[in-house]
C-alpha atoms as one frame of an Amber mdcrd trajectory, in Angstrom:
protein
  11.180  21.637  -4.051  14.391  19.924  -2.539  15.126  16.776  -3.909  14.635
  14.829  -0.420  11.149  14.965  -1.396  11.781  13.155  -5.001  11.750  10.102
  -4.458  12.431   7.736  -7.596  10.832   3.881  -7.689  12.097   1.441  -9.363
   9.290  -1.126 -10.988   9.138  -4.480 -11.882   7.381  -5.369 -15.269   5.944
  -8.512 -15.921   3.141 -10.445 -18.093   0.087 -12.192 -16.787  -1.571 -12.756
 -20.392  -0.949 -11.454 -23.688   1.579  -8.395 -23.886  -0.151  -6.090 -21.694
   2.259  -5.032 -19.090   2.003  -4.661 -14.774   4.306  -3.426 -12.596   4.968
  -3.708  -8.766   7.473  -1.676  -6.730  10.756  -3.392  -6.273  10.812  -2.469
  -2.687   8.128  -5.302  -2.004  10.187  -7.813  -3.584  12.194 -10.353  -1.742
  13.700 -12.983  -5.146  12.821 -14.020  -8.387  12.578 -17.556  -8.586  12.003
 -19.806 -11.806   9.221 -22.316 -11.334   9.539 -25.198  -8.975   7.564 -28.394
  -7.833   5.148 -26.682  -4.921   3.380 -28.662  -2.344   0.146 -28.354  -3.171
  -2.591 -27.010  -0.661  -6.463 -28.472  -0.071  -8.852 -26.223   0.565  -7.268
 -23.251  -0.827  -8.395 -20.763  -2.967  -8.319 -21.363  -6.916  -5.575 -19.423
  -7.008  -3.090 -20.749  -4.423  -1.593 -22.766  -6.489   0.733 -24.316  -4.009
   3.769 -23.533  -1.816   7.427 -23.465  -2.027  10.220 -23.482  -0.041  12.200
 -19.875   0.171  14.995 -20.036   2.597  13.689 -22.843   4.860   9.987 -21.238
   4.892   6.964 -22.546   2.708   5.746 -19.903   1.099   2.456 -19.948  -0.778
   2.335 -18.905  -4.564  -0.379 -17.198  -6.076  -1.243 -17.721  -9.837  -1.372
 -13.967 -10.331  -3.682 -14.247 -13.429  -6.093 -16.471 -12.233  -6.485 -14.267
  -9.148  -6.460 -11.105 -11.497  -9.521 -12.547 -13.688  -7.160 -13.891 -16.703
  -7.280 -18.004 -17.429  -4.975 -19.723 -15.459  -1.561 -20.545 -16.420  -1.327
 -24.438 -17.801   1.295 -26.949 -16.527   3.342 -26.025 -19.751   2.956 -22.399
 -19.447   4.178 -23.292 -15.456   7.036 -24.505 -16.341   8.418 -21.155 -18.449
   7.136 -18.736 -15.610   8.565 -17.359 -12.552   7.794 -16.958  -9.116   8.157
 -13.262  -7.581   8.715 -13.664  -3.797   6.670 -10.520  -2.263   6.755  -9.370
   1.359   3.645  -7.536   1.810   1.790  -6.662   4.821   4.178  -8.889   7.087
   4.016 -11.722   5.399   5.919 -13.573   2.342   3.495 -13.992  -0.740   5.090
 -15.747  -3.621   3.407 -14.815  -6.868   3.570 -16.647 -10.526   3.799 -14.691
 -13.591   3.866 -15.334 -16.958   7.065 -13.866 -17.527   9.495 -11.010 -16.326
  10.492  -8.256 -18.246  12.410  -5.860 -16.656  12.949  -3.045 -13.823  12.441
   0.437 -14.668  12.994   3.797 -12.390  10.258   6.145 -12.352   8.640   8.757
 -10.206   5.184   8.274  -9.072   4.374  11.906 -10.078   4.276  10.268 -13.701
   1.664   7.534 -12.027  -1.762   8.389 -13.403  -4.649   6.827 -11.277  -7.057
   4.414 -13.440  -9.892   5.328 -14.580 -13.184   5.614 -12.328 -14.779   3.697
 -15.476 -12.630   0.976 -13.951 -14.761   0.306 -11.235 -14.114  -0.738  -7.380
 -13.130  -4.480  -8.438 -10.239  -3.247 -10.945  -6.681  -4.172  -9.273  -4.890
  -1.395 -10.413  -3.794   1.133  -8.131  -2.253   3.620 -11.216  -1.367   3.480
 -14.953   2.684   4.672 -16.301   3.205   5.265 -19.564   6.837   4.121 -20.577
   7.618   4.708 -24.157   4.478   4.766 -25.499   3.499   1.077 -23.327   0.831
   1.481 -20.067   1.767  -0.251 -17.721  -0.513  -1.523 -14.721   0.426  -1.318
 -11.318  -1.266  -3.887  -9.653  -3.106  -3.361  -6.335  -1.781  -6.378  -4.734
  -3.360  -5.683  -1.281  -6.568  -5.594  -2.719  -5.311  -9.140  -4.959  -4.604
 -10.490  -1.033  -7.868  -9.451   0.336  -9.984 -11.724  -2.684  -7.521 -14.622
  -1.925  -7.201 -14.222   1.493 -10.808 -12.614   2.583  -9.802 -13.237   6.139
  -7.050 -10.861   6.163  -9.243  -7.667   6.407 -10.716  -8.979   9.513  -9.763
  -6.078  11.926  -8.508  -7.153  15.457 -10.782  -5.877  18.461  -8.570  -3.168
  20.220  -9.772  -2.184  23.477  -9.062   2.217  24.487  -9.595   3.479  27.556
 -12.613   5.871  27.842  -9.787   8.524  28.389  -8.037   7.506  25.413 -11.447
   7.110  23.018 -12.451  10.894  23.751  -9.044  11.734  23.651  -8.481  10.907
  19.775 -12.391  11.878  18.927 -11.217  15.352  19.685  -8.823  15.581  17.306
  -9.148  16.373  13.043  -7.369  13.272  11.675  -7.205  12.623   7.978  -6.263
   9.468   6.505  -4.619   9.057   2.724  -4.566   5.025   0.807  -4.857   4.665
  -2.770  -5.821   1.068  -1.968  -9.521   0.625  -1.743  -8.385  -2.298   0.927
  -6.355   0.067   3.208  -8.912   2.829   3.260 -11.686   0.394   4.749  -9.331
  -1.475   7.256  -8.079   1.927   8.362 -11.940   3.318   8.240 -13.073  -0.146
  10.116 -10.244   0.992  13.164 -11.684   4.231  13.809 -15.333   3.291  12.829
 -15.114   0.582  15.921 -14.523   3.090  18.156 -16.551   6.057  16.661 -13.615
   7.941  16.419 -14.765  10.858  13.473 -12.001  11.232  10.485 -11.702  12.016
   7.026 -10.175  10.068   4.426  -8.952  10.619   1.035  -7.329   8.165  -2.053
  -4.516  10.540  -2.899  -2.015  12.511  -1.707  -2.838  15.463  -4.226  -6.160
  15.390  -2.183  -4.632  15.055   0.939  -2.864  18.114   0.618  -5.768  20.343
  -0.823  -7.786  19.056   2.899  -4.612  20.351   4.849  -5.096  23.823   3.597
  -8.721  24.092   3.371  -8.850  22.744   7.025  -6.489  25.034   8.261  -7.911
  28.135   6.837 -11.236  27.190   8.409  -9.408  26.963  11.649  -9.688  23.139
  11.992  -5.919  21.876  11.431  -5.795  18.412  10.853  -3.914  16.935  14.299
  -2.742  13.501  12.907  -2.248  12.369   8.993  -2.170   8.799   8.645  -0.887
   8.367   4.825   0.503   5.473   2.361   3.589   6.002   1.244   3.429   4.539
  -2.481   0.684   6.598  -4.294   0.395   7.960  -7.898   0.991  11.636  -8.125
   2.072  13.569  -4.835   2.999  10.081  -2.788   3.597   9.763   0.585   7.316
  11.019   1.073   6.043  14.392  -1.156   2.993  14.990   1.157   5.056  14.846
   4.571   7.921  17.472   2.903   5.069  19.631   1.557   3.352  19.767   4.899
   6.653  19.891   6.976   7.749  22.685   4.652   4.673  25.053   4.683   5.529
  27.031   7.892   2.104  28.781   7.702   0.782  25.417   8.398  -0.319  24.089
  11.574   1.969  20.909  11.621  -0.249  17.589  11.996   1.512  14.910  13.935
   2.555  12.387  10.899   2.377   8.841  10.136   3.044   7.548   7.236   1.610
   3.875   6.505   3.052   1.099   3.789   3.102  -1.961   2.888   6.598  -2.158
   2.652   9.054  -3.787   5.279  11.836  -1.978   4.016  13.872  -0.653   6.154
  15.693   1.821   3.583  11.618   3.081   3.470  10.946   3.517   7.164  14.386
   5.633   7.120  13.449   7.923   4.088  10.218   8.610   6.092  12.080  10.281
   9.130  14.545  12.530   6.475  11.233  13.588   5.190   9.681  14.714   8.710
   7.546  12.126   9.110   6.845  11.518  13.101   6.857   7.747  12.552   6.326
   5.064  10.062   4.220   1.981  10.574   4.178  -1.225   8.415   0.516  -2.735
   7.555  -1.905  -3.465   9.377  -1.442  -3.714  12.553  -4.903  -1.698  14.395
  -3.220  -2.080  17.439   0.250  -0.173  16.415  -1.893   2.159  14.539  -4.096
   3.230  17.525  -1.572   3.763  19.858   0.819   5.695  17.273  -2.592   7.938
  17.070  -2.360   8.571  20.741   1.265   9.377  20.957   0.015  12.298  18.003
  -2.524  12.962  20.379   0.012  13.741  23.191   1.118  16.331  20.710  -1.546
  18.158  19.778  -2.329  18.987  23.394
């Protein structure tokens, strides 16, 4: 496989409580700030512990292992922490941990997924094993969507009837390890009964391509997340791009990320486009632009 499709990630590792380890991907991470006085916030959730001020905007911080299930941090404990500044989902998240450890390069072919055992509540998105330590990577849209339950509120997006039979036509498949993106991008198509299939990994993803196409159904549009353990989103777009016996689906890859240095990787990899969460909106009409494809 050409290297254009390996794409290394570099991970932050932090504590919450005790020495278990987490991780989240660099590429959502704006600063790393040590504690500061934060204006506090009434009405919030438990967990909003405040806001601070990042480069003239108040940004609210998150006591990450309060919202995680783990005791709260105490003032003292406060005072030795630090605040990771997240953009996720268009919008700055700042995030207090117990302490930061250090930033690691992996691939996410070495990301196992967690355990079913785990259940639907777990915030972890995959397990690495560095040196003999697992570390957690956190699922921090799904951490969002118990702090902020308003967030998966979907936005009413109105299709022409033209444009509604148009895109129930076509075989689209959709690829999130995050429980939370699956049902907002399930919610957009459910709205509009538009038929789809959807899938929690890219290893998955891929085994749907092929079955689909030898039944003579080739999947018109793939709507994927980029960061996923095992055969991520960069991986899946080269794989399909670079099986010619394929029928090629129009592609969109889908991430959290605002990155700019990600958007670009998603074009050398043949993606068609790539579209920053959630916007239905953006998503539906980057559907019908596939759709103008497929024809």
């Amino acid at each position: 496989m050409s290297s254009k499709a390996k794409q290394t990630q570099k991970l932050l590792l932090f504590r919450l409580s005790g020495e278990r380890l987490f991780g989240i991907g660099t590429l959502k991470i704006r600063e790393i700030l040590p504690f500061m006085r934060l204006t506090k916030l009434p009405h919030s959730h438990h967990a909003v512990i405040g806001t601070a001020t990042f480069r003239g905007s108040a940004v609210p911080v998150i006591d990450m292992a309060a919202a995680v299930g783990y005791p709260p941090l105490t003032r003292e404990e406060q005072e030795k922490a630090s605040i990771i500044v997240t953009d996720i989902q268009r919008q700055e998240i700042g995030f207090l941990v117990r302490s930061v450890q250090q930033i690691i390069e992996t691939n996410w072919k070495k990301v196992m997924p967690p355990p079913k055992a785990l259940g639907s509540k777990a915030f972890i998105t995959g397990l690495l094993d560095v040196e003999g330590d697992i570390i957690q990577l956190l699922d921090v849209e799904l951490l969002l969507a118990k702090v902020y339950p308003e967030s998966l509120d979907t936005q009413e997006v109105v299709l022409t009837d033209v444009q509604s039979e148009t895109l129930k036509s076509l075989n689209i498949l959709m690829v999130d390890d995050s429980q939370v993106a699956r049902k907002q991008l399930s919610d957009v198509l459910d709205s509009k009964d538009i038929p789809y299939q959807v899938t929690s990994n890219g290893d998955d993803a891929l085994q749907i391509l092929l079955r689909d196409h030898e039944l003579g159904r080739p999947t018109d549009i793939l709507v994927s997340d980029i960061e996923m353990p095992g055969l991520d989103g960069y991986e899946l777009a080269f794989n399909v791009r670079d099986n010619s016996a394929l029928k090629q689906p129009y592609i969109i890859l889908h991430t959290s990320l605002n990155s700019e240095m990600s958007l670009s990787y998603a074009n050398q990899v043949g993606a068609n486009e790539a579209l920053t969460k959630f916007d239905a909106e953006e998503l539906l009409q980057a559907m019908l632009r596939g759709a103008e494809q497929a024809r």
